[in-house]
LUMLUM-798833 format. One record per residue (C-alpha): residue number from 1; x, y, z. Coordinates in nm, 2 decimals, padded with zeros to 4 digits, always signed. Example, Ala and Ser with C-alpha at 12.3 -4.5 7.8 and 13.67 -1.06 7.14 Angstrom:
1 | +01.23 | -00.45 | +00.78
2 | +01.37 | -00.11 | +00.71
END
This chain:
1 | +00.97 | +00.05 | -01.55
2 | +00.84 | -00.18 | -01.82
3 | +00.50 | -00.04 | -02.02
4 | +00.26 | -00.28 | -01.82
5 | +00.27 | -00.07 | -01.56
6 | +00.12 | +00.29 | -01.49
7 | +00.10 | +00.48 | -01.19
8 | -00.12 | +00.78 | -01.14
9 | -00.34 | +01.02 | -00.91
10 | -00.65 | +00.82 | -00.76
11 | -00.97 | +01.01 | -00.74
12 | -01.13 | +01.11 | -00.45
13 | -01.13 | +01.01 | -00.12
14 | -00.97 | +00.66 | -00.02
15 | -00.99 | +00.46 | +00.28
16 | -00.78 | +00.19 | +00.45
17 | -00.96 | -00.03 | +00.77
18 | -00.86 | -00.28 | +00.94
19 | -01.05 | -00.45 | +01.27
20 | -01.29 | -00.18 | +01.31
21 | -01.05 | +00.09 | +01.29
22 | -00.95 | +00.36 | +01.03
23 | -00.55 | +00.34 | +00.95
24 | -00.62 | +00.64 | +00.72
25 | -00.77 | +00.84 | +00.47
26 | -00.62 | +01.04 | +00.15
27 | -00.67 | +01.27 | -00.13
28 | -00.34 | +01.17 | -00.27
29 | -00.36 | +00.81 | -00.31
30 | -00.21 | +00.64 | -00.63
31 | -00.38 | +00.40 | -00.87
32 | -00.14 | +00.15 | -00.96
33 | -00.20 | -00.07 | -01.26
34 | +00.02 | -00.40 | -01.38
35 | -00.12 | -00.56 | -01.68
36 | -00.45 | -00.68 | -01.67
37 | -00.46 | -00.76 | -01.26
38 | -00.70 | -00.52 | -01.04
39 | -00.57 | -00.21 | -00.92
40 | -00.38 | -00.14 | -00.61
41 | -00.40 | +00.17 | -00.43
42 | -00.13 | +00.34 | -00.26
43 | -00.14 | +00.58 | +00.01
44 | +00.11 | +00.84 | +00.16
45 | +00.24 | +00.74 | +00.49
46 | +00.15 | +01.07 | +00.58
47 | -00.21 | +01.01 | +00.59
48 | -00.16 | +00.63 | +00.76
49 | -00.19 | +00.55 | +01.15
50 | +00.19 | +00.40 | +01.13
51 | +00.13 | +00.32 | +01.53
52 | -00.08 | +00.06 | +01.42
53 | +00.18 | -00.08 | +01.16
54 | +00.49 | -00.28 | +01.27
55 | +00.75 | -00.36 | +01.01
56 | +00.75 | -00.78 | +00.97
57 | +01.07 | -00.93 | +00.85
58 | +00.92 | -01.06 | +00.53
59 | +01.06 | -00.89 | +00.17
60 | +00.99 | -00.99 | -00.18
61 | +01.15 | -00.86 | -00.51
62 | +00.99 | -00.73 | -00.84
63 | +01.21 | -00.66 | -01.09
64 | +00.98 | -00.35 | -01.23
65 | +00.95 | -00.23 | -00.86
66 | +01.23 | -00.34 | -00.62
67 | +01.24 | -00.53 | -00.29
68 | +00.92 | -00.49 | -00.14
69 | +00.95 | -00.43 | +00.29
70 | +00.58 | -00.55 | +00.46
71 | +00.38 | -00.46 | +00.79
72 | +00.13 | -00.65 | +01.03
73 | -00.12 | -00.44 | +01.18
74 | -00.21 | -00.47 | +01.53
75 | -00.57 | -00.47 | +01.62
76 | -00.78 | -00.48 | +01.94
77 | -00.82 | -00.87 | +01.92
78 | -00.52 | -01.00 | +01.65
79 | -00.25 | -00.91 | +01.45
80 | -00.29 | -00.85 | +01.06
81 | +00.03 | -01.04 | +00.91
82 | +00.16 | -00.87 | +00.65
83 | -00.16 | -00.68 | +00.57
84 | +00.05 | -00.39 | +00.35
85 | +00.38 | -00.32 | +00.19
86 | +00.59 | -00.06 | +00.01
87 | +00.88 | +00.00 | -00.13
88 | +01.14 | +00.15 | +00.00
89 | +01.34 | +00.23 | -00.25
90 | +01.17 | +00.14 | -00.58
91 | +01.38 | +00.11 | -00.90
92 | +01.43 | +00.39 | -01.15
93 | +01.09 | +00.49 | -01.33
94 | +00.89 | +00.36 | -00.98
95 | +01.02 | +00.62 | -00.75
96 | +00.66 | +00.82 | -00.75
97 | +00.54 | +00.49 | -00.53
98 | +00.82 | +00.60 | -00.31
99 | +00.72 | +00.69 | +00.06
100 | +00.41 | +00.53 | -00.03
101 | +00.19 | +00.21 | +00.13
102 | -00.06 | -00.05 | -00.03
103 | -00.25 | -00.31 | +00.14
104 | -00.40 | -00.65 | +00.09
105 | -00.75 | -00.63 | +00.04
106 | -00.83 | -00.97 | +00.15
107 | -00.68 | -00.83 | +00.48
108 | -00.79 | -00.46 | +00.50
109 | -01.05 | -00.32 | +00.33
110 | -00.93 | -00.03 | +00.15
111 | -01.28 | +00.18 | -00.07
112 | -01.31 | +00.53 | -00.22
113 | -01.58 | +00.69 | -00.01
END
């Protein structure tokens, strides 16, 4: 992992909605930081609604993270197109995001409460 990046505990509580609904909620997000853009949180699937989450067959590839696998959420009224990803099997010095999902929040609204 190059030294733009850091990954660590998120404080508090965070929240991920989509459509009206609550996917989730954790205590043991992560705060992911790359260079200067906002953070991204990411929570344990553990803590997400994955019946709400349908794997789409779009994939992109960092080189300081791996190939990325994205889901569509399914609402009451439409579905969320590749509203979150994670990664699978991230590349050596990323594996703490492993098991792990962050969303797009221009699709979702993810908040600490």
């Amino acid at each position: 992992m190059t030294d733009h990046i850091q990954i660590r505990p998120a404080e508090g509580l965070w929240v991920v909605r989509a459509g009206g609904a609550v996917l989730g909620e954790s205590r043991d997000a992560l705060e992911f930081h790359e260079g200067d853009r906002p953070a991204v949180i990411y929570f344990p699937r553990s803590d997400i609604g994955m019946a709400f989450l349908d794997e789409s067959e779009t994939r992109t590839r960092s080189p300081d993270m791996g190939e990325a696998t994205y889901y569509s959420i399914q609402t009451k009224s439409t579905v969320i197109k590749d509203a979150g990803w994670s990664y699978e099997d991230p590349v050596a010095g990323a594996e703490q995001i492993r098991g792990y999902l962050a969303f797009h929040p221009e699709k979702v609204t993810v908040e600490q409460l």
